[in-house]
MOPAC internal coordinates of N, CA, C and O (Angstrom, degrees):
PM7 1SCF
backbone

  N    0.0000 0     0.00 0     0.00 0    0    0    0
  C    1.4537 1     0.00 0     0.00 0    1    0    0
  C    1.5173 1   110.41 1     0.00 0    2    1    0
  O    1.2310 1   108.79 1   -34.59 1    3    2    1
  N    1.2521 1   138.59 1   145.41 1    3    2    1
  C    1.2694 1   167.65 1   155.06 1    5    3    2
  C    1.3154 1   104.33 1   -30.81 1    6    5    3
  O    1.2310 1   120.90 1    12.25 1    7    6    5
  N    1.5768 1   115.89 1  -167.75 1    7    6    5
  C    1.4413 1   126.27 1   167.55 1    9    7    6
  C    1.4607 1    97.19 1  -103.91 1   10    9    7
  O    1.2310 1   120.55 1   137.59 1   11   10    9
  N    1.7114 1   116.55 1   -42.41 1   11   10    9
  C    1.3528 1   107.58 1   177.42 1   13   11   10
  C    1.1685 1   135.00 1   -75.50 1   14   13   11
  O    1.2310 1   126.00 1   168.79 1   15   14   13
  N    1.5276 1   106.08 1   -11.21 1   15   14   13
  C    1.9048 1   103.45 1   177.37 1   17   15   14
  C    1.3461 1   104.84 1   -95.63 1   18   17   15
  O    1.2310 1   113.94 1  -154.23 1   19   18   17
  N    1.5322 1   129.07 1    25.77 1   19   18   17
  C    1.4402 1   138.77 1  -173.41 1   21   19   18
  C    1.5716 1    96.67 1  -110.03 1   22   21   19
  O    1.2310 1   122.90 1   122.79 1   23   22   21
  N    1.4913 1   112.06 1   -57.21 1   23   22   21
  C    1.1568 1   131.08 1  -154.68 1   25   23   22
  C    2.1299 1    93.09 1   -65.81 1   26   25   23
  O    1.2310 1   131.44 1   -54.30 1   27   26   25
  N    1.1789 1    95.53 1   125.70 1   27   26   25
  C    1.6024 1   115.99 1   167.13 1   29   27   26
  C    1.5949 1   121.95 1   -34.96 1   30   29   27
  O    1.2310 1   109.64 1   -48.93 1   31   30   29
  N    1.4829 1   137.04 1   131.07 1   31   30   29
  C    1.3973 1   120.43 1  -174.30 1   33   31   30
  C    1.5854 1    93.37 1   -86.93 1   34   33   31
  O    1.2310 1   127.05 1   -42.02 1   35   34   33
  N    1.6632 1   104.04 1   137.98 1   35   34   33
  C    1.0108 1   103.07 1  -163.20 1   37   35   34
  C    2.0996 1   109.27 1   -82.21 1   38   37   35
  O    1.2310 1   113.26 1   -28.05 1   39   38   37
  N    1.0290 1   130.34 1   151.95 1   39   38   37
  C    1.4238 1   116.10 1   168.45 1   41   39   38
  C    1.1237 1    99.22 1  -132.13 1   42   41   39
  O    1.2310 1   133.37 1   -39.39 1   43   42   41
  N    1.4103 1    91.76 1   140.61 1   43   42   41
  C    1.5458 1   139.34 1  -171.82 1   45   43   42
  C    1.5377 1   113.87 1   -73.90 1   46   45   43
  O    1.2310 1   116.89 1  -110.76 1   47   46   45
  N    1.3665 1   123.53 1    69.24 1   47   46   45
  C    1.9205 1   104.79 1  -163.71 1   49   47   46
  C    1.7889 1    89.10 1  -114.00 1   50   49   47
  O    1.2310 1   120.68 1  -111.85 1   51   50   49
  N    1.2488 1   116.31 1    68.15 1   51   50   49
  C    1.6130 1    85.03 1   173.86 1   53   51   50
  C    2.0999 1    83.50 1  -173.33 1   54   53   51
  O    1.2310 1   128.79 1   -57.16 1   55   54   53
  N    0.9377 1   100.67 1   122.84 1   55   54   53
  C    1.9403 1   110.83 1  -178.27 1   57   55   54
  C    1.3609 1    98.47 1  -125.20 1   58   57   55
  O    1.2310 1   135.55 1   -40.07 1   59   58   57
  N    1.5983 1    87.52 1   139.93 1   59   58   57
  C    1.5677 1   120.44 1   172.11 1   61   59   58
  C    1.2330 1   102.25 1  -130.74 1   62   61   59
  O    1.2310 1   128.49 1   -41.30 1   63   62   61
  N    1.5479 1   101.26 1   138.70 1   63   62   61
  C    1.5853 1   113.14 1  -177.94 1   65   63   62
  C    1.7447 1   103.33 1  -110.80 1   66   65   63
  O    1.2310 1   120.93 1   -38.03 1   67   66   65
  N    1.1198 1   115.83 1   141.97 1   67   66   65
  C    1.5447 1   118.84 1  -142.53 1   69   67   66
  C    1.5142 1    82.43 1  -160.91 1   70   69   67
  O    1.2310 1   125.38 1   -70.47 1   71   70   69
  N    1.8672 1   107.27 1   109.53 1   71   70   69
  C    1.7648 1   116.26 1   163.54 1   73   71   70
  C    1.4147 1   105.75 1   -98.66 1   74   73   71
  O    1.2310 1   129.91 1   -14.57 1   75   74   73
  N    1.5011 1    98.50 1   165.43 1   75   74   73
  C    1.4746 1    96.93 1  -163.57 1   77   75   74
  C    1.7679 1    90.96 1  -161.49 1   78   77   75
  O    1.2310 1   129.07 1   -47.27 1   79   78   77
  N    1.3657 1   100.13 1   132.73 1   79   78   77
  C    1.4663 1    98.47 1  -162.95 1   81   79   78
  C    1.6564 1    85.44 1   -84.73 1   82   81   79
  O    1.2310 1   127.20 1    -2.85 1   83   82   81
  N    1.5447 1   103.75 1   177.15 1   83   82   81
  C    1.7859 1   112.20 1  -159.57 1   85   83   82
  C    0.8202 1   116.85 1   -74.68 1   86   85   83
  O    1.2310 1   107.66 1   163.34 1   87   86   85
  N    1.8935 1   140.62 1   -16.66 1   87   86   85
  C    0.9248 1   167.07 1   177.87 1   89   87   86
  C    1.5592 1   105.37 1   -60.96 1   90   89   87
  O    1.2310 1   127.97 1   117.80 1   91   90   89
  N    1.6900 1   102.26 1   -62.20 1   91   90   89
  C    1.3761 1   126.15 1  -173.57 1   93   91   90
  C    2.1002 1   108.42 1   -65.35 1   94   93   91
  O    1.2310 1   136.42 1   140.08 1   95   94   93
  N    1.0412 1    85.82 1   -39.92 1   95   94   93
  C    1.4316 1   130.38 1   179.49 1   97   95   94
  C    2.1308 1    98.86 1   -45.46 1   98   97   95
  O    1.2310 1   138.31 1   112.83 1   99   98   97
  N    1.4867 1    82.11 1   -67.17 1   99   98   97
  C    1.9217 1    86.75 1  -176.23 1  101   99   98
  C    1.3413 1   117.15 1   -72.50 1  102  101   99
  O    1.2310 1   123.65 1   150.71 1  103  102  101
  N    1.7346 1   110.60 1   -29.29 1  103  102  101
  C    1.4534 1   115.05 1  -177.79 1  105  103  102
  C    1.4429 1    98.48 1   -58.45 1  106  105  103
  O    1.2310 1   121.50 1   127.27 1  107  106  105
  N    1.4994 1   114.73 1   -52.73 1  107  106  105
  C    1.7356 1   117.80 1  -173.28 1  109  107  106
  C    1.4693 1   107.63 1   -60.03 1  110  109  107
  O    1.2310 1   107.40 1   160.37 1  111  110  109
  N    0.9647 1   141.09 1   -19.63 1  111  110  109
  C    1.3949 1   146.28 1   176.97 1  113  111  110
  C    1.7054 1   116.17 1   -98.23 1  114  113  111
  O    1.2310 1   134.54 1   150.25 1  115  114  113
  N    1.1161 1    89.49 1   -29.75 1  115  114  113
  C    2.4042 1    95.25 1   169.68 1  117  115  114
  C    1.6035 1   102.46 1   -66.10 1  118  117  115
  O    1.2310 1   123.15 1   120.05 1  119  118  117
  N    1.7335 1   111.56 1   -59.95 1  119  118  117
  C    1.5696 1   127.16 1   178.07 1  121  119  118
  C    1.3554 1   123.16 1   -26.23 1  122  121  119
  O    1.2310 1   138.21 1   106.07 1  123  122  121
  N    1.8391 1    82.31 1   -73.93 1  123  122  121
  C    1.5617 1    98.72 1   177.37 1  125  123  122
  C    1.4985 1   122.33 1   -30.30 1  126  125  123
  O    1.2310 1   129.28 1   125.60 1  127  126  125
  N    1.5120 1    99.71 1   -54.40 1  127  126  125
  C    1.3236 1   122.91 1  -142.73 1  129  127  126
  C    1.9125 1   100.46 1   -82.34 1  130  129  127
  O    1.2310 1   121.51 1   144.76 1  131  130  129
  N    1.1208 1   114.71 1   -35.24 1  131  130  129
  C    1.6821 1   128.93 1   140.10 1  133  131  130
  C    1.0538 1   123.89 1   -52.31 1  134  133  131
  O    1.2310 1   120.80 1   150.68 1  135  134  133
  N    0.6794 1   116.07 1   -29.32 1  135  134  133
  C    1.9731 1   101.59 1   176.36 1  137  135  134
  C    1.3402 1    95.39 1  -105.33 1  138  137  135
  O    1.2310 1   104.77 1  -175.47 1  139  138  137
  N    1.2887 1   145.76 1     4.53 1  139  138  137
  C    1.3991 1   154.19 1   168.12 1  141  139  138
  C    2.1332 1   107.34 1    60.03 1  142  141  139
  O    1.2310 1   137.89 1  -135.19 1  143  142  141
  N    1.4241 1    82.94 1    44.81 1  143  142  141
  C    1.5268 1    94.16 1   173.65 1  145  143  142
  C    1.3275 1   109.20 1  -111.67 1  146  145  143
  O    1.2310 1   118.73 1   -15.36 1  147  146  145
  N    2.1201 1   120.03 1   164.64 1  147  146  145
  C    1.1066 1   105.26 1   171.72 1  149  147  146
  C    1.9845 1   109.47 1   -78.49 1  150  149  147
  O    1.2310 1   127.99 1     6.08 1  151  150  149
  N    1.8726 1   102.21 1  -173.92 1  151  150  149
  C    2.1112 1    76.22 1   165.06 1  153  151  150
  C    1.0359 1   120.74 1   -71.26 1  154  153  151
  O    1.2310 1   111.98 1   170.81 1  155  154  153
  N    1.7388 1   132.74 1    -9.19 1  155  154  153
  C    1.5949 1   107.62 1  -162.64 1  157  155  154
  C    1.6122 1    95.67 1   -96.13 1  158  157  155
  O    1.2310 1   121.13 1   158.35 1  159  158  157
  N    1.8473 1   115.44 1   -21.65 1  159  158  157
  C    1.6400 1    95.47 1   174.32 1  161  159  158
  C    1.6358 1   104.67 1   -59.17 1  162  161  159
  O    1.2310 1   119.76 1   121.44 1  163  162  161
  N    1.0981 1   118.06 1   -58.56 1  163  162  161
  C    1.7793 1   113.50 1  -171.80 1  165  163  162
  C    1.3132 1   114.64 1   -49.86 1  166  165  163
  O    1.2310 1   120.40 1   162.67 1  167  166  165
  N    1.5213 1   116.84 1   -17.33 1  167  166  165
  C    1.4416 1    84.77 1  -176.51 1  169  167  166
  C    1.5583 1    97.85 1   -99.70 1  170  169  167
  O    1.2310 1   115.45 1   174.07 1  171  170  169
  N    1.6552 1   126.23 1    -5.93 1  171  170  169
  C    1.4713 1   127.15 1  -176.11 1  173  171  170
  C    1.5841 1   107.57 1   -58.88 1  174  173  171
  O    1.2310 1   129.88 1   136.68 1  175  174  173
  N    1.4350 1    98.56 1   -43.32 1  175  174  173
  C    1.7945 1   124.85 1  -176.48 1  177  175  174
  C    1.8414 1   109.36 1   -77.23 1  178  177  175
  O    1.2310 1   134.80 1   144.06 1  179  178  177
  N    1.1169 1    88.97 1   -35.94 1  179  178  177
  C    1.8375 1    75.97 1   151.61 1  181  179  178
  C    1.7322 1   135.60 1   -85.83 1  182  181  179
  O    1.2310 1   124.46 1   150.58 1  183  182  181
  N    1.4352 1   109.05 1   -29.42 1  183  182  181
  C    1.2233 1   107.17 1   146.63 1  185  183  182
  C    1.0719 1   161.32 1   -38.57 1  186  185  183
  O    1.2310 1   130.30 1   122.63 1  187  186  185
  N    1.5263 1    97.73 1   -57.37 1  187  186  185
  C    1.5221 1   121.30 1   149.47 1  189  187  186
  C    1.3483 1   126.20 1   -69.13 1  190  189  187
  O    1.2310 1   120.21 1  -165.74 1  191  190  189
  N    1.5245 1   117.20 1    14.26 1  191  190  189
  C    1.3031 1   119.88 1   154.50 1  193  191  190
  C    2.0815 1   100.47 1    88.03 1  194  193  191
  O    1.2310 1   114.82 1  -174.60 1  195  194  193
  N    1.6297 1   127.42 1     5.40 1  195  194  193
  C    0.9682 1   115.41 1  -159.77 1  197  195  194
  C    1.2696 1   107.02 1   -85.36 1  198  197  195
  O    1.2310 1   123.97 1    -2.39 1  199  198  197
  N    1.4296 1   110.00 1   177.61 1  199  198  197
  C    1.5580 1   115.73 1   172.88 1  201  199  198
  C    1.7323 1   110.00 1   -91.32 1  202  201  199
  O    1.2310 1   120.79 1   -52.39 1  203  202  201
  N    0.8688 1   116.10 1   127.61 1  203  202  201
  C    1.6706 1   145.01 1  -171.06 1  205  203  202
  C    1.7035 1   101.33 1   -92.52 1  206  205  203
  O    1.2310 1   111.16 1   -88.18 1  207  206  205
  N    1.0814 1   134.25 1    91.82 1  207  206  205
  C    1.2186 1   116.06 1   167.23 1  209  207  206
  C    1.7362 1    98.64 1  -102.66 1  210  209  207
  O    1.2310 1   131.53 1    11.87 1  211  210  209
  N    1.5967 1    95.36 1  -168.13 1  211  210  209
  C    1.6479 1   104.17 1  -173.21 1  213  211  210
  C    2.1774 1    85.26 1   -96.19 1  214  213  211
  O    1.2310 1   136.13 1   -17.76 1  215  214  213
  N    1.6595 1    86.38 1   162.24 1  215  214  213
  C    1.2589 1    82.07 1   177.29 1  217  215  214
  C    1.5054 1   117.62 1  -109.94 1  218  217  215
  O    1.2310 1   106.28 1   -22.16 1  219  218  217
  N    0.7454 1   143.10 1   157.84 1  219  218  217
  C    2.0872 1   145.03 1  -131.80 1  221  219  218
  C    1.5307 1    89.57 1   -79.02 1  222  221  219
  O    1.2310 1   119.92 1   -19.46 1  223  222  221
  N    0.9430 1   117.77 1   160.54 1  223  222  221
  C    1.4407 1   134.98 1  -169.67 1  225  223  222
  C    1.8797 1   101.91 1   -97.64 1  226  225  223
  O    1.2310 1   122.48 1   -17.34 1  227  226  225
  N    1.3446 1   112.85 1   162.66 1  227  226  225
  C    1.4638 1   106.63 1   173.57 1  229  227  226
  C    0.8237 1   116.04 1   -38.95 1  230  229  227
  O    1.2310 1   119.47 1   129.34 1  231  230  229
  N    1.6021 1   118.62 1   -50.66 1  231  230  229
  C    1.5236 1   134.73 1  -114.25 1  233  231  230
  C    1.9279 1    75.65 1   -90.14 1  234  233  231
  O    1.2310 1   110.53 1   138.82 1  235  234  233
  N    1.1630 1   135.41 1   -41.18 1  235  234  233
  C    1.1436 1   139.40 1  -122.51 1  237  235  234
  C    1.9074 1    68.17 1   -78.93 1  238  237  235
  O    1.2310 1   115.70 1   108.01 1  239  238  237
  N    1.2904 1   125.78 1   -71.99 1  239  238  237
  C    1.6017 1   118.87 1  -159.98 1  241  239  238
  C    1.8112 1   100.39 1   -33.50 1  242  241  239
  O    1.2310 1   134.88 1   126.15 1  243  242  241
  N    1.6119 1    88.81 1   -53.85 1  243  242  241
  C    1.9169 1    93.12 1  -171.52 1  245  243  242
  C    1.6584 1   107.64 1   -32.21 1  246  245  243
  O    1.2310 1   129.44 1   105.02 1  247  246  245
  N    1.7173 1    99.40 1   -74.98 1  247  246  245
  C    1.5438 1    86.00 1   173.59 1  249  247  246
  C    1.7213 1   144.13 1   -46.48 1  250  249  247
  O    1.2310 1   133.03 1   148.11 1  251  250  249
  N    1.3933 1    92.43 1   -31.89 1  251  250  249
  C    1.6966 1    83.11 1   177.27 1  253  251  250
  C    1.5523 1   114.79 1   -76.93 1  254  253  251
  O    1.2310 1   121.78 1   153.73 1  255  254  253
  N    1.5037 1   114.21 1   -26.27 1  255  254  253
  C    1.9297 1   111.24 1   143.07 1  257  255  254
  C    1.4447 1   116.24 1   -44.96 1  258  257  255
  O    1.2310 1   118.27 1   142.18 1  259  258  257
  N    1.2659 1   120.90 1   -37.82 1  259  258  257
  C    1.2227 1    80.73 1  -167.41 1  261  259  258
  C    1.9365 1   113.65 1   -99.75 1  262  261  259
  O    1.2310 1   127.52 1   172.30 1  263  262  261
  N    1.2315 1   103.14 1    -7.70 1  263  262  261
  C    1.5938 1   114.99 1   166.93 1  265  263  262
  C    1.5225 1   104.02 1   -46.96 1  266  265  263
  O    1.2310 1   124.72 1   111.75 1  267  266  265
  N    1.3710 1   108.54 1   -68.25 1  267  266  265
  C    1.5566 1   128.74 1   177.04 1  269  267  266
  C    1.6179 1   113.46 1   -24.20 1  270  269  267
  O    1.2310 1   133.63 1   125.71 1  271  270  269
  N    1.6038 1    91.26 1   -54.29 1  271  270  269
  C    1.7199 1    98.26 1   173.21 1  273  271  270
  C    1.6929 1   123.51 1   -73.89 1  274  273  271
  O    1.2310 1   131.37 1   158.76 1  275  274  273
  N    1.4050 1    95.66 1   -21.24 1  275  274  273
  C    1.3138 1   110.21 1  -160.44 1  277  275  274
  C    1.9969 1    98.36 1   -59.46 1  278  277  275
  O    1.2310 1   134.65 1   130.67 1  279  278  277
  N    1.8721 1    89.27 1   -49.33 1  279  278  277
  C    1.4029 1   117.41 1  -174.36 1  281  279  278
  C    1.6099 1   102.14 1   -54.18 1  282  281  279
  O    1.2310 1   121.24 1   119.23 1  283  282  281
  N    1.5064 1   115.23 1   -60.77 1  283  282  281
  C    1.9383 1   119.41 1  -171.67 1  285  283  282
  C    1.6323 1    78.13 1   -55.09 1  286  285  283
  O    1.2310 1   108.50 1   119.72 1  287  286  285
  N    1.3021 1   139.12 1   -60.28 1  287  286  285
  C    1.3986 1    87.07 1  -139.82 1  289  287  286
  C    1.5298 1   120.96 1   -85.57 1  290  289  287
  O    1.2310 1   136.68 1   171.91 1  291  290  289
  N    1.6775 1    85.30 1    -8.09 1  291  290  289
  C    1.7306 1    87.81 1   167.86 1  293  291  290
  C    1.4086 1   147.49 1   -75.08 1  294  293  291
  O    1.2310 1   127.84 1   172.99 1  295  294  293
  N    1.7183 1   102.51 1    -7.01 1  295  294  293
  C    1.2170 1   117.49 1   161.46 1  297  295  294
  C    1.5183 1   114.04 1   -94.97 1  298  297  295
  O    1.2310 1   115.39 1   145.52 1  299  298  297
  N    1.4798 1   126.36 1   -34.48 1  299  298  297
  C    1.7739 1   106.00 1   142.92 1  301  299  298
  C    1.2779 1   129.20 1   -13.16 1  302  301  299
  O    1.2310 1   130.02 1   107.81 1  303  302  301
  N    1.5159 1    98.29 1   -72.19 1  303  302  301
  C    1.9069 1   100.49 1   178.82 1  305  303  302
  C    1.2496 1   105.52 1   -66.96 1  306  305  303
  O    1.2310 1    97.92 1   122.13 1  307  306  305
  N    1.4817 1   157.04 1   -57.87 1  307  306  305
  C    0.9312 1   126.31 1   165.47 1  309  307  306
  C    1.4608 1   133.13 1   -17.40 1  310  309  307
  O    1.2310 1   127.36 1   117.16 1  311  310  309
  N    1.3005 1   103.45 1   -62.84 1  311  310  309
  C    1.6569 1    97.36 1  -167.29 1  313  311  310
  C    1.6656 1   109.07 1   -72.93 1  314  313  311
  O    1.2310 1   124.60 1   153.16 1  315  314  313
  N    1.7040 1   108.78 1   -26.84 1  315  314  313
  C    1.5142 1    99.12 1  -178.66 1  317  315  314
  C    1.6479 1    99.84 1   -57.19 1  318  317  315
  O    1.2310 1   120.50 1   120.59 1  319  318  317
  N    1.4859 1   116.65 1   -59.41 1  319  318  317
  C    1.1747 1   131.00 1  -168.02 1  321  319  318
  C    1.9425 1   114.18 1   -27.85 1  322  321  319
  O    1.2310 1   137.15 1   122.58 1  323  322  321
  N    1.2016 1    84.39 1   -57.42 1  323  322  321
  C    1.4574 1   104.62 1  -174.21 1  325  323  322
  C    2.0056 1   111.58 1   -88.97 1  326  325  323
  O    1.2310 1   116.18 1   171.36 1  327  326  325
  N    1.4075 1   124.86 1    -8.64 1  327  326  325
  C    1.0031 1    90.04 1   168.20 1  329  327  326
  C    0.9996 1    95.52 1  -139.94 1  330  329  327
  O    1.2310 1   107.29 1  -124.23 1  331  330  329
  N    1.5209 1   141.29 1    55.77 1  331  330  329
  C    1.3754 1   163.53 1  -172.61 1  333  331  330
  C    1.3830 1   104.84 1  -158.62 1  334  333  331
  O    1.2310 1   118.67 1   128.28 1  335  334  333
  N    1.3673 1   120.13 1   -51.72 1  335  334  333
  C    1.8774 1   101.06 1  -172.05 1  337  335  334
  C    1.9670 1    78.71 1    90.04 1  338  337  335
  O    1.2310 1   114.95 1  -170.53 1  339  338  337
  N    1.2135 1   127.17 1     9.47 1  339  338  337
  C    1.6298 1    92.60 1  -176.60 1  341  339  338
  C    1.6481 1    88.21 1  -144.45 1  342  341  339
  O    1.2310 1   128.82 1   -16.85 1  343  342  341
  N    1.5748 1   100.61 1   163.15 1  343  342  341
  C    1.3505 1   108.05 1   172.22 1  345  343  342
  C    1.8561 1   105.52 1  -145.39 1  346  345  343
  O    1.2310 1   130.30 1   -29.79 1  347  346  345
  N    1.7764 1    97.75 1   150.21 1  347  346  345
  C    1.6767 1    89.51 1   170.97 1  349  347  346
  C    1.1971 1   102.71 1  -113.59 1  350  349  347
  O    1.2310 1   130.39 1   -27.03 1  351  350  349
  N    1.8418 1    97.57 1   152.97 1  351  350  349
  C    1.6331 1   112.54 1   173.68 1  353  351  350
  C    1.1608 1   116.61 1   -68.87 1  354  353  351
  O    1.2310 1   114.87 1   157.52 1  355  354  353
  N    1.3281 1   127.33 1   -22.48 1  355  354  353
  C    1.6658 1   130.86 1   167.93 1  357  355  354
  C    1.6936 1   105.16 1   -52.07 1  358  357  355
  O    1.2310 1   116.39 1   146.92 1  359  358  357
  N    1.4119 1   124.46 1   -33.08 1  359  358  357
  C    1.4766 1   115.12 1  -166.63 1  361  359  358
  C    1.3436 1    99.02 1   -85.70 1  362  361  359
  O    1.2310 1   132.47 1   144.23 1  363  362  361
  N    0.9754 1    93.51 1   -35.77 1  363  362  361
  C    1.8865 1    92.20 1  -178.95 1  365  363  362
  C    1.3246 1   135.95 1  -113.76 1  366  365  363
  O    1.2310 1   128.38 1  -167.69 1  367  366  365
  N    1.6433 1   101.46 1    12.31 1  367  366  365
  C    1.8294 1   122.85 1   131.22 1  369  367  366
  C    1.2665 1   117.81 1   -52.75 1  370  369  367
  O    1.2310 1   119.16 1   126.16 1  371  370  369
  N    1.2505 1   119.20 1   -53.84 1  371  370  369
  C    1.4856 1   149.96 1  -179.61 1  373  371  370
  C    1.6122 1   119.49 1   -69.46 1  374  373  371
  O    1.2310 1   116.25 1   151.11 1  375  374  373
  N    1.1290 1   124.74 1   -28.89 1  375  374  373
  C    1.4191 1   134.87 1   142.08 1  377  375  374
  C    1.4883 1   121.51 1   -72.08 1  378  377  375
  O    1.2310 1   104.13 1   159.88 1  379  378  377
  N    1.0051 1   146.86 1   -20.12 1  379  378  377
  C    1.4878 1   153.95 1  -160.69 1  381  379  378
  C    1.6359 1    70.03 1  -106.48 1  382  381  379
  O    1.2310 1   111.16 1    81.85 1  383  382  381
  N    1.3228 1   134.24 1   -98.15 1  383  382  381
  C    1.6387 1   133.35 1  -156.67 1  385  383  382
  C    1.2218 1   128.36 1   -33.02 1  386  385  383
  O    1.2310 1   120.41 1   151.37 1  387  386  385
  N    1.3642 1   116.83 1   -28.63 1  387  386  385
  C    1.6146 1   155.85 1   178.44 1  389  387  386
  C    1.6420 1    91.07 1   -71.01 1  390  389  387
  O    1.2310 1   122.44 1    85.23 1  391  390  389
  N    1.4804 1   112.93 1   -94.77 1  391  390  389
  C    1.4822 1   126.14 1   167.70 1  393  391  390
  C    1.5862 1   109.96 1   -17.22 1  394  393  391
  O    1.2310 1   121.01 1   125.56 1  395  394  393
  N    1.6828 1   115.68 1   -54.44 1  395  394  393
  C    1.7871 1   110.38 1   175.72 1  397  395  394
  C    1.2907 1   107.91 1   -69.89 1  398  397  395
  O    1.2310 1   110.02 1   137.14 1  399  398  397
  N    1.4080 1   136.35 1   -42.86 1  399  398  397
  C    1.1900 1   115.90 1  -171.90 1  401  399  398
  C    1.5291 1   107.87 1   -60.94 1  402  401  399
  O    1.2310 1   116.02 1   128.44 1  403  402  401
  N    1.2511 1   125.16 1   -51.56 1  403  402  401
  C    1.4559 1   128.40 1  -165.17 1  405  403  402
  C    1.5005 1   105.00 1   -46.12 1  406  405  403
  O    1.2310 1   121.39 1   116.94 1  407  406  405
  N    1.3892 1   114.95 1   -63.06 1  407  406  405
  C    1.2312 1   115.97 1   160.44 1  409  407  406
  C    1.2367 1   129.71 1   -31.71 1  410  409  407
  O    1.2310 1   106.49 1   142.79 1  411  410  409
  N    1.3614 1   142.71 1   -37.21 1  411  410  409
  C    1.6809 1   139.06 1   169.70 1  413  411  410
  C    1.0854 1    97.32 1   -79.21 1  414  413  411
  O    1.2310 1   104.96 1   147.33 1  415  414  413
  N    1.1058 1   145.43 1   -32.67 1  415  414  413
  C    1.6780 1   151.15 1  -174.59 1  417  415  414
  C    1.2791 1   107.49 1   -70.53 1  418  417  415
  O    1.2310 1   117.07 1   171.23 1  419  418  417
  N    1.4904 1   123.18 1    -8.77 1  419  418  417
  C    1.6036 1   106.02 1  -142.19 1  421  419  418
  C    1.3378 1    66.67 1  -122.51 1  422  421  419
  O    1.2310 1   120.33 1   117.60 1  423  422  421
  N    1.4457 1   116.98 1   -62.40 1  423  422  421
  C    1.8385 1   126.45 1  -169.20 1  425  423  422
  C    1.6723 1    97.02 1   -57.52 1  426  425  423
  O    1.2310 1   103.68 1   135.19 1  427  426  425
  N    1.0864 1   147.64 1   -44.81 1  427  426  425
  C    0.9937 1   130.76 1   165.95 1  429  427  426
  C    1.5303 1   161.37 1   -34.20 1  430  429  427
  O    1.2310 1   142.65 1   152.07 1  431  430  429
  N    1.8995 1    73.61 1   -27.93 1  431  430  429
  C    1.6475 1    95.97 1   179.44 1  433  431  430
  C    1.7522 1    96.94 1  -129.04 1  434  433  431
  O    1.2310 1   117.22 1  -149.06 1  435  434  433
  N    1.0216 1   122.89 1    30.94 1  435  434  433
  C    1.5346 1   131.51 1   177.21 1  437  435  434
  C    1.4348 1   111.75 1  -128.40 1  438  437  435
  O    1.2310 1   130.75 1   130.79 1  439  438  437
  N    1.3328 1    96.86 1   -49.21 1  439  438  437
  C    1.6894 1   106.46 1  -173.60 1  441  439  438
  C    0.9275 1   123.30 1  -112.28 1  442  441  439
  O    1.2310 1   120.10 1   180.00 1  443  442  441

């Protein structure tokens, strides 16, 4: 077992009602919605003093697909390379396209 399938489910028996003018209102709802929490986890995790990051963007799975592929097809050519004497341009058409997408994916959410 883990630390987390040890750790107790926590229950929630105790409400606070908390106004928030609309302003205050959207920031708590932009946050939330970035760190891909509901509001009462974000505001539990701000309480407790935690760190809040944003939570990974789609794209982020896309890219690590396409690294993944990037890798199969580069150990393909290896082994054709090396135990054939031969290689195809389809694998490494197909790696170069792989390699560009990652790249717009990567600059996209960096830059």
């Amino acid at each position: 077992m883990n630390k987390e399938q040890t750790k107790k489910k926590a229950v929630f028996t105790k409400q606070v009602l908390v106004r928030f003018s609309e302003d205050e209102y959207e920031v708590l709802k932009r946050k939330a919605k970035k760190a891909g929490l509901s509001h009462s986890e974000f505001i539990r995790r701000l309480v407790k003093g935690k760190k809040i990051t944003s939570a990974p963007s789609q794209d982020f799975d896309l890219i690590i697909w396409d690294i993944k592929g990037i890798g199969n097809k580069l150990t393909t050519l290896d082994k054709i390379i090396i135990e054939k004497d031969d290689y195809t341009q389809e694998l490494i058409s197909d790696s170069v396209s792989l390699i560009h997408d990652a790249n717009v994916r990567l600059s996209n959410i960096f830059f």
